[in-house]
C-alpha positions as a LaTeX table, in Angstrom:
\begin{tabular}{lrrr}
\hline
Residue & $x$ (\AA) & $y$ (\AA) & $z$ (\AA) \\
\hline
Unk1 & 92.02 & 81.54 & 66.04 \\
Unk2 & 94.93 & 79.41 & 64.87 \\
Unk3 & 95.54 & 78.17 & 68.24 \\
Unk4 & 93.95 & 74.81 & 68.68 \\
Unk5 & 91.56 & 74.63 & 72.11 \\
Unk6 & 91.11 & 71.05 & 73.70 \\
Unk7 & 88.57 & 71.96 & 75.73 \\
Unk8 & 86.12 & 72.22 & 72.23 \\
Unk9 & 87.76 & 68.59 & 71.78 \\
Unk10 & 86.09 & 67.59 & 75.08 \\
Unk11 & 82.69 & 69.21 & 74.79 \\
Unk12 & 82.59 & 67.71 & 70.75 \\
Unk13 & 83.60 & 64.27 & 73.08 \\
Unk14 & 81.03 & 65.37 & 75.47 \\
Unk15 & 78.32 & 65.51 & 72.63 \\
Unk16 & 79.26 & 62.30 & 70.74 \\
Unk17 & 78.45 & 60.82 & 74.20 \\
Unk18 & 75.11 & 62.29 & 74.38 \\
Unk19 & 74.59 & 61.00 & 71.30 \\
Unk20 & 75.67 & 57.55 & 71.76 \\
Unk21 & 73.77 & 57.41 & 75.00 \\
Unk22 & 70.75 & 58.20 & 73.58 \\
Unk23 & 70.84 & 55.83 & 71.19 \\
Unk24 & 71.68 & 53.24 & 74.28 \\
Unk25 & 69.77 & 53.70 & 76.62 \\
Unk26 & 66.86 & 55.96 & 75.55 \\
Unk27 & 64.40 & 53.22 & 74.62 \\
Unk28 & 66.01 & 50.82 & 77.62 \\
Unk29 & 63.28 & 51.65 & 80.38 \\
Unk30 & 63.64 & 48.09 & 82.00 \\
Unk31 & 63.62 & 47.99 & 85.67 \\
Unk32 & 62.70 & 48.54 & 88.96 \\
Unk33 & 62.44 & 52.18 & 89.20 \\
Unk34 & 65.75 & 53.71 & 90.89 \\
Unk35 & 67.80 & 51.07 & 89.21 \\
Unk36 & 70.95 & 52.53 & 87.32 \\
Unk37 & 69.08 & 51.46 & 83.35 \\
Unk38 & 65.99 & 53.81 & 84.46 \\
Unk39 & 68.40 & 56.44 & 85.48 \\
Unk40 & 70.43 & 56.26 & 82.56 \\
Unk41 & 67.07 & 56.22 & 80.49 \\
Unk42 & 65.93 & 59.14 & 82.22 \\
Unk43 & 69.68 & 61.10 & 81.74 \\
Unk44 & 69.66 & 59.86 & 77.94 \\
Unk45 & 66.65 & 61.90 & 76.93 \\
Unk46 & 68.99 & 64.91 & 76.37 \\
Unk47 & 70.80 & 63.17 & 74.35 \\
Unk48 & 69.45 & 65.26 & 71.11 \\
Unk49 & 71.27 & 68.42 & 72.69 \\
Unk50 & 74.25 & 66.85 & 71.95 \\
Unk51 & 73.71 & 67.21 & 68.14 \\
Unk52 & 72.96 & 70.74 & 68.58 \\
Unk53 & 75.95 & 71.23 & 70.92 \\
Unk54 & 78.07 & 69.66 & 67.90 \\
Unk55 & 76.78 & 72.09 & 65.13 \\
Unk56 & 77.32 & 75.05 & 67.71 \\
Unk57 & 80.93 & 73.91 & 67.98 \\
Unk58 & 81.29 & 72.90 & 64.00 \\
Unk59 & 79.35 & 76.62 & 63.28 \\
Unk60 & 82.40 & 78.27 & 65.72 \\
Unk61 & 84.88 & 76.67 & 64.40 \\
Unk62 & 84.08 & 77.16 & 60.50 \\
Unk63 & 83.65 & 80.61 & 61.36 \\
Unk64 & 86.45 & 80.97 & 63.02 \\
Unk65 & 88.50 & 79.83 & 60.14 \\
Unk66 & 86.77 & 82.01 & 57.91 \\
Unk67 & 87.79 & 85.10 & 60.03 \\
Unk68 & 90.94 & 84.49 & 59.99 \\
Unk69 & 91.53 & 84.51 & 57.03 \\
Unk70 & 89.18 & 87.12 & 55.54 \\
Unk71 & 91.62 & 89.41 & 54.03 \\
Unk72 & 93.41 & 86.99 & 51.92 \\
Unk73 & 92.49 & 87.42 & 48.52 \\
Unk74 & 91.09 & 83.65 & 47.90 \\
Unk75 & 89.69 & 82.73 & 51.19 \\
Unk76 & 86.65 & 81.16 & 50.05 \\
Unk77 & 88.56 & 79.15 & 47.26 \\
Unk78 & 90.75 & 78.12 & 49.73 \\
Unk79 & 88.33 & 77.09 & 52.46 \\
Unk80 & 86.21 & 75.71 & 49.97 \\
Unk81 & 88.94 & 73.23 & 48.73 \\
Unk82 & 90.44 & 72.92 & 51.98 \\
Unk83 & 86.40 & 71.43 & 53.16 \\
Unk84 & 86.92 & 69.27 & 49.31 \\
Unk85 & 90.15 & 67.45 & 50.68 \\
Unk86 & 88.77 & 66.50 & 53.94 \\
Unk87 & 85.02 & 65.14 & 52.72 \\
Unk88 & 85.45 & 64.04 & 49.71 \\
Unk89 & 87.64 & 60.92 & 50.03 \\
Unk90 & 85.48 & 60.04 & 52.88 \\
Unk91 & 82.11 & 60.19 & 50.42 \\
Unk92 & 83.65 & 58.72 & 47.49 \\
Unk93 & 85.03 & 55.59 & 49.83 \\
Unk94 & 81.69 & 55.53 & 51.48 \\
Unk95 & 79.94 & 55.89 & 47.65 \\
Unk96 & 81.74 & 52.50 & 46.40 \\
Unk97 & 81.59 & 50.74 & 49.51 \\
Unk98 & 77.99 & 51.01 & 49.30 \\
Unk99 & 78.36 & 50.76 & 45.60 \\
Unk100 & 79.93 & 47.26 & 45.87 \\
Unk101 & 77.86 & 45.68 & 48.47 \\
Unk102 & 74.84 & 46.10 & 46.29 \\
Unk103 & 75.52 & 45.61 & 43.07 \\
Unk104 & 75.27 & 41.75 & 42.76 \\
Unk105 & 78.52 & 39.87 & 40.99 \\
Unk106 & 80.84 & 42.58 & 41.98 \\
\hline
\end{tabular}
């Protein structure tokens, strides 16, 4: 599976979407009925499959990686600090951004 496959890029796009129009237009029931914000209201109450569709595609891709490389002697150290590099300097920014809004005089 070392061959990267854009269509998962457009259904995790497709499920970001879902998300974000959820979050939109879910509550936004305004309107004559017919009109385009009751539609979208109506389409936006799926929007919770599209977290489920993005921990399918995060669960197939993980275990994808892990697969692969199975037979190398480390492949859980390696995977393991492979997922380190790529959160962890995300949480730690995140950590002392919150950190310093918060703390008063800083």
């Amino acid at each position: 599976m070392n061959k990267r496959l854009p269509e998962l890029d457009g259904l995790r796009g497709l499920a970001i979407l879902m998300v974000l129009l959820e979050h939109y237009a879910a509550e936004s029931t305004y309107g004559a009925r017919g009109t385009l914000s009751v539609t979208l209201s109506r389409i936006s109450r799926l929007g919770w499959t599209g977290v489920d569709l993005f921990f399918v595609l995060s669960g197939f891709l993980i275990g994808g990686i892990l697969l692969d490389f199975r037979h190398s002697p480390s492949y859980l150290k390696t995977f393991y600090i492979r997922r380190a590099h790529r959160i962890l300097p995300t949480l730690l920014f995140m950590v002392s951004a919150l950190c310093g809004c918060f703390i008063p005089g800083i």
